[in-house]
N, CA, C and O atoms as a CHARMM CRD file, in Angstrom:
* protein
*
  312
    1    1 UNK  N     19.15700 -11.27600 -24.46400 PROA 1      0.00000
    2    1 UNK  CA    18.39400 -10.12200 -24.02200 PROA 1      0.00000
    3    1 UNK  C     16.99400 -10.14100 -24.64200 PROA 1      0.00000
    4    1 UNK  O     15.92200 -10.02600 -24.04800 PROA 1      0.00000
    5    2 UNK  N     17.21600 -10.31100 -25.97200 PROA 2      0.00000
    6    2 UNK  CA    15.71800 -10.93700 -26.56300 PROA 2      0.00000
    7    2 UNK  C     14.80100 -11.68200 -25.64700 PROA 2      0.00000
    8    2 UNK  O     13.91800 -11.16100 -24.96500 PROA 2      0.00000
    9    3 UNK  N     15.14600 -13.15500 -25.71000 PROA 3      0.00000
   10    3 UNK  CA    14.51600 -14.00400 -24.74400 PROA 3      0.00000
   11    3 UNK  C     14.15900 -13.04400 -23.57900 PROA 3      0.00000
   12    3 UNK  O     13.14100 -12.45300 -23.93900 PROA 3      0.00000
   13    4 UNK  N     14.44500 -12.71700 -22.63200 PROA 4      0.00000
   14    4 UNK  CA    14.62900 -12.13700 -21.25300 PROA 4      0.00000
   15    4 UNK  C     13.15600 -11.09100 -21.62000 PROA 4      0.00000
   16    4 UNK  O     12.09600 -11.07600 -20.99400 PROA 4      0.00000
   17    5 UNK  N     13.56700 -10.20900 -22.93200 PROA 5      0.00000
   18    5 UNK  CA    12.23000  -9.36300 -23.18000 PROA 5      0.00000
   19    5 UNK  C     10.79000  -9.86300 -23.31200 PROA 5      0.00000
   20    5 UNK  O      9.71100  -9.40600 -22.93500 PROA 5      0.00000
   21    6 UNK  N     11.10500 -10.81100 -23.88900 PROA 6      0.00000
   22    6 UNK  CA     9.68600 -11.64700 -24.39700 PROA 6      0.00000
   23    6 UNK  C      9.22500 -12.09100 -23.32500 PROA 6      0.00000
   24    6 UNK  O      8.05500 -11.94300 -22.97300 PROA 6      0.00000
   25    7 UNK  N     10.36200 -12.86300 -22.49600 PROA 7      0.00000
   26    7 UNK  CA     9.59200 -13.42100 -21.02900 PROA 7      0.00000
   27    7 UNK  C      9.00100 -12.46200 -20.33000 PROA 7      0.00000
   28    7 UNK  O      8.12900 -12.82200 -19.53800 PROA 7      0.00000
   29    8 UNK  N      9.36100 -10.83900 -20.45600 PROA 8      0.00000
   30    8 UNK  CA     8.86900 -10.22500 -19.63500 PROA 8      0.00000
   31    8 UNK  C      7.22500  -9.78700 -20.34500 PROA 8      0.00000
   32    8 UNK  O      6.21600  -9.68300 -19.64800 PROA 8      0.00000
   33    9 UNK  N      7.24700  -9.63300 -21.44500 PROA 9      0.00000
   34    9 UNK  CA     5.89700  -9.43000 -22.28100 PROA 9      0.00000
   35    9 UNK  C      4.93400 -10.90500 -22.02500 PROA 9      0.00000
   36    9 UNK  O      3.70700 -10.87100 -22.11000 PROA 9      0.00000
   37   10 UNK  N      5.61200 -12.03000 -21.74200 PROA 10     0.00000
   38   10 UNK  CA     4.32000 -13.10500 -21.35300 PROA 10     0.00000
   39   10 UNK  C      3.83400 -12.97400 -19.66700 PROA 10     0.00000
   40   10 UNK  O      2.66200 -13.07900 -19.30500 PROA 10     0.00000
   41   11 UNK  N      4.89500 -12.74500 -18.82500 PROA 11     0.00000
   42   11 UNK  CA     4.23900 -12.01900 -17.40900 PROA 11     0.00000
   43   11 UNK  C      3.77600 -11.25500 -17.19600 PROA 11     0.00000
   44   11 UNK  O      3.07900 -11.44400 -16.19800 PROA 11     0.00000
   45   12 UNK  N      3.65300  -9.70100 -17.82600 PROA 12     0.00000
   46   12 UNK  CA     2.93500  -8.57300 -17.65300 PROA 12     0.00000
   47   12 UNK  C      2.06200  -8.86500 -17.57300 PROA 12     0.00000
   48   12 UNK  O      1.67800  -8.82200 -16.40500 PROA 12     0.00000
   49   13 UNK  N      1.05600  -9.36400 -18.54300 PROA 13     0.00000
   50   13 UNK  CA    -0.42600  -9.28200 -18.26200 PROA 13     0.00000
   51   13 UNK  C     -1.10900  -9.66700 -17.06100 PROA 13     0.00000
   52   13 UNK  O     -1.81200  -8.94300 -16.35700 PROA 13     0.00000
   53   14 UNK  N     -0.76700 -11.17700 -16.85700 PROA 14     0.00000
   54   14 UNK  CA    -0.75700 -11.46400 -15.23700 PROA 14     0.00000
   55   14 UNK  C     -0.61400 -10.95500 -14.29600 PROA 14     0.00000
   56   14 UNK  O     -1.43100 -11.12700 -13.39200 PROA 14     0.00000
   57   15 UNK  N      0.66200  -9.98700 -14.10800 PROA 15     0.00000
   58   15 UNK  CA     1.20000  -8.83400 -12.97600 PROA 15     0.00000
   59   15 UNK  C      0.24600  -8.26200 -12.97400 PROA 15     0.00000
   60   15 UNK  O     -0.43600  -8.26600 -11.94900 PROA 15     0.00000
   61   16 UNK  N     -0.13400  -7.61200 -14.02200 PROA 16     0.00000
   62   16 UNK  CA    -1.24600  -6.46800 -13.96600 PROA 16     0.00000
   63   16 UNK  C     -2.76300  -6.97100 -13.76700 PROA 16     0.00000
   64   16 UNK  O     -3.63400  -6.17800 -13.41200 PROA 16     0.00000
   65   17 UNK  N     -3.03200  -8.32500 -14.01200 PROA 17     0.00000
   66   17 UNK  CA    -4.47600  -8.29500 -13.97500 PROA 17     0.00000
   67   17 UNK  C     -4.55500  -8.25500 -12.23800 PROA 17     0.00000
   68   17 UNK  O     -5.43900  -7.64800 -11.63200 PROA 17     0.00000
   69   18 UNK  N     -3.32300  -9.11400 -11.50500 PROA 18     0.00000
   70   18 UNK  CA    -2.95600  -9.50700  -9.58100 PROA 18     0.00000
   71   18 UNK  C     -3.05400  -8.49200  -9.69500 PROA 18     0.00000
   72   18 UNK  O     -4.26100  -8.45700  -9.45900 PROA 18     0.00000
   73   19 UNK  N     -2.68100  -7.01600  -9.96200 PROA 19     0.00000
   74   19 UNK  CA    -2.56400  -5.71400  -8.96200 PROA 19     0.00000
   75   19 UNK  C     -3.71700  -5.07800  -9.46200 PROA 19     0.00000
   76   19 UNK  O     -3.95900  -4.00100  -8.91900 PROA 19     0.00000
   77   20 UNK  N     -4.59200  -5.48300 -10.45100 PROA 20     0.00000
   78   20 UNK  CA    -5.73800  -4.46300 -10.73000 PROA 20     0.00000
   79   20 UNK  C     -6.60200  -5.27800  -9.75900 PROA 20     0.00000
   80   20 UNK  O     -7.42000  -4.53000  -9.22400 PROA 20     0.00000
   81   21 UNK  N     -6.69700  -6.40700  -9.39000 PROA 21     0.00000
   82   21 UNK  CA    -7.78200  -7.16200  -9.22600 PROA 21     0.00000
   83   21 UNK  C     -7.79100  -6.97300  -7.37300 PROA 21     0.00000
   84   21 UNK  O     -8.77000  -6.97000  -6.62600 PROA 21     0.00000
   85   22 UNK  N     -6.43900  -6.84000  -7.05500 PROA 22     0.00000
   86   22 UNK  CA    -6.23200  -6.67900  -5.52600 PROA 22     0.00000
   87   22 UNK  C     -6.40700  -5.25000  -5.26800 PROA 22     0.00000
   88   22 UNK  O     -6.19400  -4.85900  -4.12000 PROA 22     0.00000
   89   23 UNK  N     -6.82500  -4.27100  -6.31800 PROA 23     0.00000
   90   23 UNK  CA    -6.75600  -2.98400  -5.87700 PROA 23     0.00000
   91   23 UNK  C     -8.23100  -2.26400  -5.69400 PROA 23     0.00000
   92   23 UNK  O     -8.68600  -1.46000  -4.88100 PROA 23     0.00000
   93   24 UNK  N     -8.87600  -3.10900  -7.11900 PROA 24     0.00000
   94   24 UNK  CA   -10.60200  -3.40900  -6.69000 PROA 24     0.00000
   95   24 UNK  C    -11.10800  -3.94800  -5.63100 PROA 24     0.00000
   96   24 UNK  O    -12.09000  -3.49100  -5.04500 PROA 24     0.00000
   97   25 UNK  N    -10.28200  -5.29100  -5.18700 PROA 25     0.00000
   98   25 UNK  CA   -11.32600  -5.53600  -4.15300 PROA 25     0.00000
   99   25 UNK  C    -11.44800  -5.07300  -2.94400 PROA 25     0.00000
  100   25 UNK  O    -12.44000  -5.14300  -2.21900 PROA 25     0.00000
  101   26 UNK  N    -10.09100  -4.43600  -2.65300 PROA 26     0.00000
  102   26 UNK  CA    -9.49200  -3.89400  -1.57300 PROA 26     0.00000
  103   26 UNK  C     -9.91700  -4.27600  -0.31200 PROA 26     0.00000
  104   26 UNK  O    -10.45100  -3.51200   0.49200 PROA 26     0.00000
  105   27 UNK  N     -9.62000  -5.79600  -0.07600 PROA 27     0.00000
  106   27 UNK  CA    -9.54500  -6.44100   0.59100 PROA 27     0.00000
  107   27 UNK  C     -7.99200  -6.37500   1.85400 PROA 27     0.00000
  108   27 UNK  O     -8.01700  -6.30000   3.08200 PROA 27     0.00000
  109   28 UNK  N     -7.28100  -6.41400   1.28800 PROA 28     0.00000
  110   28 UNK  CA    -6.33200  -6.35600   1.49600 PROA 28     0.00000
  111   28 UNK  C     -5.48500  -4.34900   1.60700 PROA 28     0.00000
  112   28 UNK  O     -6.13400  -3.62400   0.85300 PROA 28     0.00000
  113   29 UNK  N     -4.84200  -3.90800   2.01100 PROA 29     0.00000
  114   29 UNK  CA    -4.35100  -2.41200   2.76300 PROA 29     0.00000
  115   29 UNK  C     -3.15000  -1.91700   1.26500 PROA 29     0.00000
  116   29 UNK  O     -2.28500  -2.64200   0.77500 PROA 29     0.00000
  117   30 UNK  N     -3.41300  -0.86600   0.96100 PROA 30     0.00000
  118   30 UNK  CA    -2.46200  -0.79200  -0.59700 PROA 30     0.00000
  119   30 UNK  C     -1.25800  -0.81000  -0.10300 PROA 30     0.00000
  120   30 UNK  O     -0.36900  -1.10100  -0.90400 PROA 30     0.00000
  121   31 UNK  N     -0.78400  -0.46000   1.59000 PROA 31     0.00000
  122   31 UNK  CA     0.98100  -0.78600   1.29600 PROA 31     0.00000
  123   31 UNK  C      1.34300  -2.56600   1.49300 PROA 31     0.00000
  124   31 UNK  O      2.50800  -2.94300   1.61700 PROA 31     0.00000
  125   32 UNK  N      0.27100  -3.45600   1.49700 PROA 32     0.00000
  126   32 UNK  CA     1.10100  -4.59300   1.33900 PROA 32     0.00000
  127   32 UNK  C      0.57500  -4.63800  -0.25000 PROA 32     0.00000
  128   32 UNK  O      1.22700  -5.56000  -0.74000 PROA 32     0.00000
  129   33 UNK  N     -0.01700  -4.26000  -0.95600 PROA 33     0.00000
  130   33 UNK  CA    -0.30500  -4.28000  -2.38700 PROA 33     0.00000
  131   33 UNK  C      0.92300  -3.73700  -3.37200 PROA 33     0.00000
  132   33 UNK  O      1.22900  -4.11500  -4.50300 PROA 33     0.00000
  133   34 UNK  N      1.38100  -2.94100  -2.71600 PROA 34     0.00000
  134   34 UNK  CA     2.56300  -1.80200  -2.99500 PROA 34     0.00000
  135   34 UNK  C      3.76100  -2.27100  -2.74200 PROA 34     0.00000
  136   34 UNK  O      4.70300  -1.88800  -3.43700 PROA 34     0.00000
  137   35 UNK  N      3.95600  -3.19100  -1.69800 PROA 35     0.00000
  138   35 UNK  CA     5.11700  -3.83600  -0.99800 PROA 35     0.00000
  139   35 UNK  C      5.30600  -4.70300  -2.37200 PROA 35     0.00000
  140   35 UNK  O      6.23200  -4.41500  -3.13100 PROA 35     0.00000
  141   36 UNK  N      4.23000  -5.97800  -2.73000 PROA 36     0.00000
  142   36 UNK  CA     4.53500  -6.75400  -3.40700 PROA 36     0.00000
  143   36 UNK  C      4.35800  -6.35500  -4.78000 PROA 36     0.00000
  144   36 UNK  O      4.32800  -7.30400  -5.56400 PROA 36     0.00000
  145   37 UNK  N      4.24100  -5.28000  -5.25100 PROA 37     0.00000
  146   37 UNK  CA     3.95800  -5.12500  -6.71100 PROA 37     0.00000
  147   37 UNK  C      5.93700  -4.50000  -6.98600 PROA 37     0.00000
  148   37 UNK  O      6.75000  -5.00400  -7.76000 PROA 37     0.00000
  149   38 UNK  N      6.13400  -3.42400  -6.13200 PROA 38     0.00000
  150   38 UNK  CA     8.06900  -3.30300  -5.94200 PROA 38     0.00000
  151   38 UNK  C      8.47400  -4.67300  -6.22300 PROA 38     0.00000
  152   38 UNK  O      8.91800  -4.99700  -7.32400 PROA 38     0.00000
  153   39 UNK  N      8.30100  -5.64800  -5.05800 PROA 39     0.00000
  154   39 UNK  CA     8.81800  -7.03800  -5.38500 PROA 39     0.00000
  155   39 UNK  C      9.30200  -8.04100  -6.22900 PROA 39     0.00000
  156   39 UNK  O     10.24100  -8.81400  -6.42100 PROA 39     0.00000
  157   40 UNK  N      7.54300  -7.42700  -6.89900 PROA 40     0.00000
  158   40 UNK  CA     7.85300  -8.12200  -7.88700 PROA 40     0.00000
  159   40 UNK  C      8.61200  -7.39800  -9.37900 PROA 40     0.00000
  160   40 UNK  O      8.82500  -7.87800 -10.49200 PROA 40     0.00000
  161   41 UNK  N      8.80600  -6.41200  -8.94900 PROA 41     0.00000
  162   41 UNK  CA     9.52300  -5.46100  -9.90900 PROA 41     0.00000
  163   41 UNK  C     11.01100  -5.52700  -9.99100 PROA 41     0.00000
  164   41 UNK  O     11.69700  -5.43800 -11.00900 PROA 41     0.00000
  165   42 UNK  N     11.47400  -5.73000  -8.52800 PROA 42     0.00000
  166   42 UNK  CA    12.68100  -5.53600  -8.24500 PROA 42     0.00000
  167   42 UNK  C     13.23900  -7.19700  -8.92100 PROA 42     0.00000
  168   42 UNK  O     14.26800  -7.35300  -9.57900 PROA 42     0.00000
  169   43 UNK  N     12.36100  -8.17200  -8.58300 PROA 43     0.00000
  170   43 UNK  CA    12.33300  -9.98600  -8.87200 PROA 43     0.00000
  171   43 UNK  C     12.49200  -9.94500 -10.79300 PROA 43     0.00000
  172   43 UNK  O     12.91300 -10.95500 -11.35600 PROA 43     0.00000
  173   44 UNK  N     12.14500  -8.81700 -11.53500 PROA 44     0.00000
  174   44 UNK  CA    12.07500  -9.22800 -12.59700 PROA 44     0.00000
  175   44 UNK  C     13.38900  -8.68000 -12.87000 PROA 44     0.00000
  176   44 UNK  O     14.32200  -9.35400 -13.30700 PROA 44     0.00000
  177   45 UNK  N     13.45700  -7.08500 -12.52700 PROA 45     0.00000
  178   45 UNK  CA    15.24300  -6.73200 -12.90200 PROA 45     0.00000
  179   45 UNK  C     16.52200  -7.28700 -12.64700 PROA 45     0.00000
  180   45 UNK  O     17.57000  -7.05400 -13.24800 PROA 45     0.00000
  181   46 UNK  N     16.28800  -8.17200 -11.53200 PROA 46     0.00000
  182   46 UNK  CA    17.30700  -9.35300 -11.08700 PROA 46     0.00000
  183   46 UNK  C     17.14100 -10.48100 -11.75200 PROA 46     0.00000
  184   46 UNK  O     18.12300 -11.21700 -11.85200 PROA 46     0.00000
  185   47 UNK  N     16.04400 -10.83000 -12.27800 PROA 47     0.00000
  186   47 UNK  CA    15.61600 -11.89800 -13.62700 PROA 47     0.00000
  187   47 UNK  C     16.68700 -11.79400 -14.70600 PROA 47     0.00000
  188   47 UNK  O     17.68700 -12.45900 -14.97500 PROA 47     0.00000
  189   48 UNK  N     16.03300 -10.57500 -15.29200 PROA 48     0.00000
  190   48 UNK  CA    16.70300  -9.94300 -16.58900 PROA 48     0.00000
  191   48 UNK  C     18.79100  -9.36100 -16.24600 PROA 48     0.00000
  192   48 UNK  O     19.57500  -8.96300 -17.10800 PROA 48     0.00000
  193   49 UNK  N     19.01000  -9.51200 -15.04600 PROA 49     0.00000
  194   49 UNK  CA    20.37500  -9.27500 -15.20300 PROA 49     0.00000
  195   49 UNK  C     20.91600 -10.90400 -14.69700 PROA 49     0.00000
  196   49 UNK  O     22.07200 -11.28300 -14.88500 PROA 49     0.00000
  197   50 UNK  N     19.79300 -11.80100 -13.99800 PROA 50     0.00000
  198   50 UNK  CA    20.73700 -12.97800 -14.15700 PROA 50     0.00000
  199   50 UNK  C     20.42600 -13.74500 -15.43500 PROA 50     0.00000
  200   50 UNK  O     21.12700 -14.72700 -15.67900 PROA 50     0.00000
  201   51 UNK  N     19.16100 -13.30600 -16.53200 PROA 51     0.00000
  202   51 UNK  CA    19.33100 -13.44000 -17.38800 PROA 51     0.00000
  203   51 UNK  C     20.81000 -13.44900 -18.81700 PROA 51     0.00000
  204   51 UNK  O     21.35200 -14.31200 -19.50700 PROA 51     0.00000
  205   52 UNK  N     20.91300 -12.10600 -18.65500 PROA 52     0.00000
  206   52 UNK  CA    22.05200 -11.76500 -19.55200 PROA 52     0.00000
  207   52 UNK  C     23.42400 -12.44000 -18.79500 PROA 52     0.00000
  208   52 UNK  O     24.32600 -13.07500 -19.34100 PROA 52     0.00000
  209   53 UNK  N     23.29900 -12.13900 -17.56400 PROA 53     0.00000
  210   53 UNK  CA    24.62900 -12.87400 -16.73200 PROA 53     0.00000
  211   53 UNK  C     24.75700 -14.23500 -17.32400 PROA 53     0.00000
  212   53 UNK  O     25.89800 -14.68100 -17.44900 PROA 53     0.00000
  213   54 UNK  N     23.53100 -15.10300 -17.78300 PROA 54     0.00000
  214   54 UNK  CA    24.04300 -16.48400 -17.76200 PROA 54     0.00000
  215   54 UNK  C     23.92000 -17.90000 -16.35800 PROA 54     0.00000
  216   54 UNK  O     24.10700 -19.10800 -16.20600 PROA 54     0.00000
  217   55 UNK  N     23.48100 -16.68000 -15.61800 PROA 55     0.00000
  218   55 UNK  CA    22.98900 -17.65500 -14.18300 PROA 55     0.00000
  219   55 UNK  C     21.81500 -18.10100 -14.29300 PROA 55     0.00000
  220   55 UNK  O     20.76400 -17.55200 -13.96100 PROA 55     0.00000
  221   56 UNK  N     22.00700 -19.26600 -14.83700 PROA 56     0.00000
  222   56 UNK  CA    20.60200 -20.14200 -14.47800 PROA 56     0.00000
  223   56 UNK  C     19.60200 -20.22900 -13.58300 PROA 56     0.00000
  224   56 UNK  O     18.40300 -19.94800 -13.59500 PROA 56     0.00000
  225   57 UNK  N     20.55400 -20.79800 -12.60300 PROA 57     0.00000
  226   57 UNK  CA    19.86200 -21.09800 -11.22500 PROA 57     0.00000
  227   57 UNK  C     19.20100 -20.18000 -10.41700 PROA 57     0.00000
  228   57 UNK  O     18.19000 -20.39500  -9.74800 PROA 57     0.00000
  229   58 UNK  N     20.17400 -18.57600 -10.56900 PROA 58     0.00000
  230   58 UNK  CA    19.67800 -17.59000  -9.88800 PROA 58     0.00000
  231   58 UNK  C     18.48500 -16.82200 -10.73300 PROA 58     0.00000
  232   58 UNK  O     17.75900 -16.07200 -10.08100 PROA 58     0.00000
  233   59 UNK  N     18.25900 -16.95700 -12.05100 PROA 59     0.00000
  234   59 UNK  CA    17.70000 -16.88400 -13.22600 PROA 59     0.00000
  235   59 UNK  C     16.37300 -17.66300 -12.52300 PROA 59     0.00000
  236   59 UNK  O     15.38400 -16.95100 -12.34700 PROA 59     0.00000
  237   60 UNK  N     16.29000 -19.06100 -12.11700 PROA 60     0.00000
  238   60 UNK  CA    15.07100 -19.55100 -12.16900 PROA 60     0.00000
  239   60 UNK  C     14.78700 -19.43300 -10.52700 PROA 60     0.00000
  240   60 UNK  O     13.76100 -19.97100 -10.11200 PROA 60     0.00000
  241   61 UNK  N     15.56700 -18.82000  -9.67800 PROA 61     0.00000
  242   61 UNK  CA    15.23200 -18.57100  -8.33000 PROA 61     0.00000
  243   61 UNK  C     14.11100 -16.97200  -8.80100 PROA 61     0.00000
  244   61 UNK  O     12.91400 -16.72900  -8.95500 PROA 61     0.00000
  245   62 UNK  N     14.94000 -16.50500  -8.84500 PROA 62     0.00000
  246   62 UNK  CA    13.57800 -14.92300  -9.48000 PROA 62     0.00000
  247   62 UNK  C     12.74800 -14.86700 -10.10300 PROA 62     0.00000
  248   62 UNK  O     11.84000 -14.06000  -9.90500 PROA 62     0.00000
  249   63 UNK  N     12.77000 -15.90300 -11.30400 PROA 63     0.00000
  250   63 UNK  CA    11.66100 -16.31200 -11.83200 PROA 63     0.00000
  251   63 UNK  C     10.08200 -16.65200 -10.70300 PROA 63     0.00000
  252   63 UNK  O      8.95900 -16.18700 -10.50600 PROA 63     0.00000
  253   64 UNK  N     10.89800 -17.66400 -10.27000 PROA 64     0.00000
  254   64 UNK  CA     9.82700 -17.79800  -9.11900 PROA 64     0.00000
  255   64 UNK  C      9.25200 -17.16800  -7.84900 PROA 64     0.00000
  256   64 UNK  O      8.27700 -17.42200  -7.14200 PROA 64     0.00000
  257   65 UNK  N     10.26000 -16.21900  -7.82500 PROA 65     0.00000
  258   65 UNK  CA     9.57300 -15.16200  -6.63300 PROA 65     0.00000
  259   65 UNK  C      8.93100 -14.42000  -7.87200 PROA 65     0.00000
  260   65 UNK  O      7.71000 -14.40900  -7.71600 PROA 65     0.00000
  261   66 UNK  N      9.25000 -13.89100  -8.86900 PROA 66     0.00000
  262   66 UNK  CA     8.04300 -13.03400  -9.13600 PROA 66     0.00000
  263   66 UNK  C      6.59900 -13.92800  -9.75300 PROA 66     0.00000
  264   66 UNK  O      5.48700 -13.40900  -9.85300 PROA 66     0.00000
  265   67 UNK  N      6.91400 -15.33000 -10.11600 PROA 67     0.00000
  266   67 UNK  CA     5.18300 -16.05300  -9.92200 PROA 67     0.00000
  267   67 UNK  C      4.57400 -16.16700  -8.31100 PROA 67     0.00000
  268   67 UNK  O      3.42600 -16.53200  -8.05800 PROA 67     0.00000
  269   68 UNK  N      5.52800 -15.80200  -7.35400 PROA 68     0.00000
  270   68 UNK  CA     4.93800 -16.27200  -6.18700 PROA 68     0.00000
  271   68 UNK  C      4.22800 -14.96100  -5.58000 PROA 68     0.00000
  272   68 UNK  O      3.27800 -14.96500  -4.79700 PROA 68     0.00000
  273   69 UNK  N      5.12300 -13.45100  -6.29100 PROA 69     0.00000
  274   69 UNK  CA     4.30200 -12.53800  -5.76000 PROA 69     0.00000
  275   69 UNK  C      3.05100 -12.01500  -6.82900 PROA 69     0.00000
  276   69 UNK  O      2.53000 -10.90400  -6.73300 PROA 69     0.00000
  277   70 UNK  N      2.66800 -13.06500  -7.89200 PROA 70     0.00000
  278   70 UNK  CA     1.52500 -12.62700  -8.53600 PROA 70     0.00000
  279   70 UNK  C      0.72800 -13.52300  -7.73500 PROA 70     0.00000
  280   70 UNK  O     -0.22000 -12.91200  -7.24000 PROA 70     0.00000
  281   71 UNK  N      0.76000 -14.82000  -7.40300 PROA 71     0.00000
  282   71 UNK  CA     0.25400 -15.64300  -6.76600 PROA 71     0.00000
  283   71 UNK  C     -0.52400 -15.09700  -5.32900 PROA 71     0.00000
  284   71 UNK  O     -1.62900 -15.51300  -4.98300 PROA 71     0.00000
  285   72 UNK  N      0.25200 -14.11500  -4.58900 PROA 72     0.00000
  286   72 UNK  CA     0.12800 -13.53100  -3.18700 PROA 72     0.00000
  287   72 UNK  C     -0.70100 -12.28100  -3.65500 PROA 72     0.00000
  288   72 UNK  O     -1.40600 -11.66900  -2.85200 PROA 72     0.00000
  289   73 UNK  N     -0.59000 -11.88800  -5.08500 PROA 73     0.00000
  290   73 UNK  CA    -1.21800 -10.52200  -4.94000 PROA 73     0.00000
  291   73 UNK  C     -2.89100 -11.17500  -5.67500 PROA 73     0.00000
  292   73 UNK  O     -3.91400 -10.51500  -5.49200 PROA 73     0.00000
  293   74 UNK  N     -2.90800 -11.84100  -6.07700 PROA 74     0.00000
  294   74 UNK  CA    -4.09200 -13.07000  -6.06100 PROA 74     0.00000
  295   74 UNK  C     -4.63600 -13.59200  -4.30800 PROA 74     0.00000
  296   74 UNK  O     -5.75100 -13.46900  -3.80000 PROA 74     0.00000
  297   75 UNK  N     -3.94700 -13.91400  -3.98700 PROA 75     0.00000
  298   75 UNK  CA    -4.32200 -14.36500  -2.58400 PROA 75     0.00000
  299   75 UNK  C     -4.97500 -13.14600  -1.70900 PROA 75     0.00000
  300   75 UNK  O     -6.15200 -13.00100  -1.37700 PROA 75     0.00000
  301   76 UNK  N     -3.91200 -12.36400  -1.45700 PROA 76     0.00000
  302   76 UNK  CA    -4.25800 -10.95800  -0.63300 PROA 76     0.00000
  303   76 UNK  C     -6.13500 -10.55600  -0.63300 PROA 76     0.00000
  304   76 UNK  O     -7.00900 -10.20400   0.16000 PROA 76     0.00000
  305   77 UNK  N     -5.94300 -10.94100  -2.29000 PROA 77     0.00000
  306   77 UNK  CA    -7.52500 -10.26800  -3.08900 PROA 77     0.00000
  307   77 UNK  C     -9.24600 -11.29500  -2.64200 PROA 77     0.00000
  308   77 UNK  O    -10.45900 -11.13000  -2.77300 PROA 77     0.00000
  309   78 UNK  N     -8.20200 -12.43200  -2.03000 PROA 78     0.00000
  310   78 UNK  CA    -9.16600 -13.12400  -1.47200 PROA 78     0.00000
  311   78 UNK  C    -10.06700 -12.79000  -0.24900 PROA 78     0.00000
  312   78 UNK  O    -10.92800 -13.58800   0.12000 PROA 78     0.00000
């Protein structure tokens, strides 16, 4: 559960700089900003319970949807 916390304290900052940065430029409409910021919310609590579960695989499947929706909330801002 440790681990799982810390991982979540090295992604925050990132999350937050994608949703401050897509909300300035407002390029992009706030409910797909909103869509993927849930996403990626919902991607980390399924992290942290296949964390403690012990599921790897499903562990590094969520992992990567929530880099893919910082990635998109980067993109959007383009």
């Amino acid at each position: 559960a440790d681990a799982a916390q810390r991982n979540g304290f090295e992604v925050t900052p990132a999350f937050a700089a994608a949703v401050i940065i897509a909300q300035y430029v407002g390029n992009a409409q706030m409910v797909t900003i909103n869509v993927l910021a849930v996403l990626f919310i919902t991607s980390r609590l399924l992290y942290i319970i296949c964390y403690l579960a012990d599921w790897a695989p499903l562990r590094s499947l969520f992992w990567a949807i929530g880099m893919g929706v910082i990635a998109a909330l980067f993109f959007v801002s383009a």
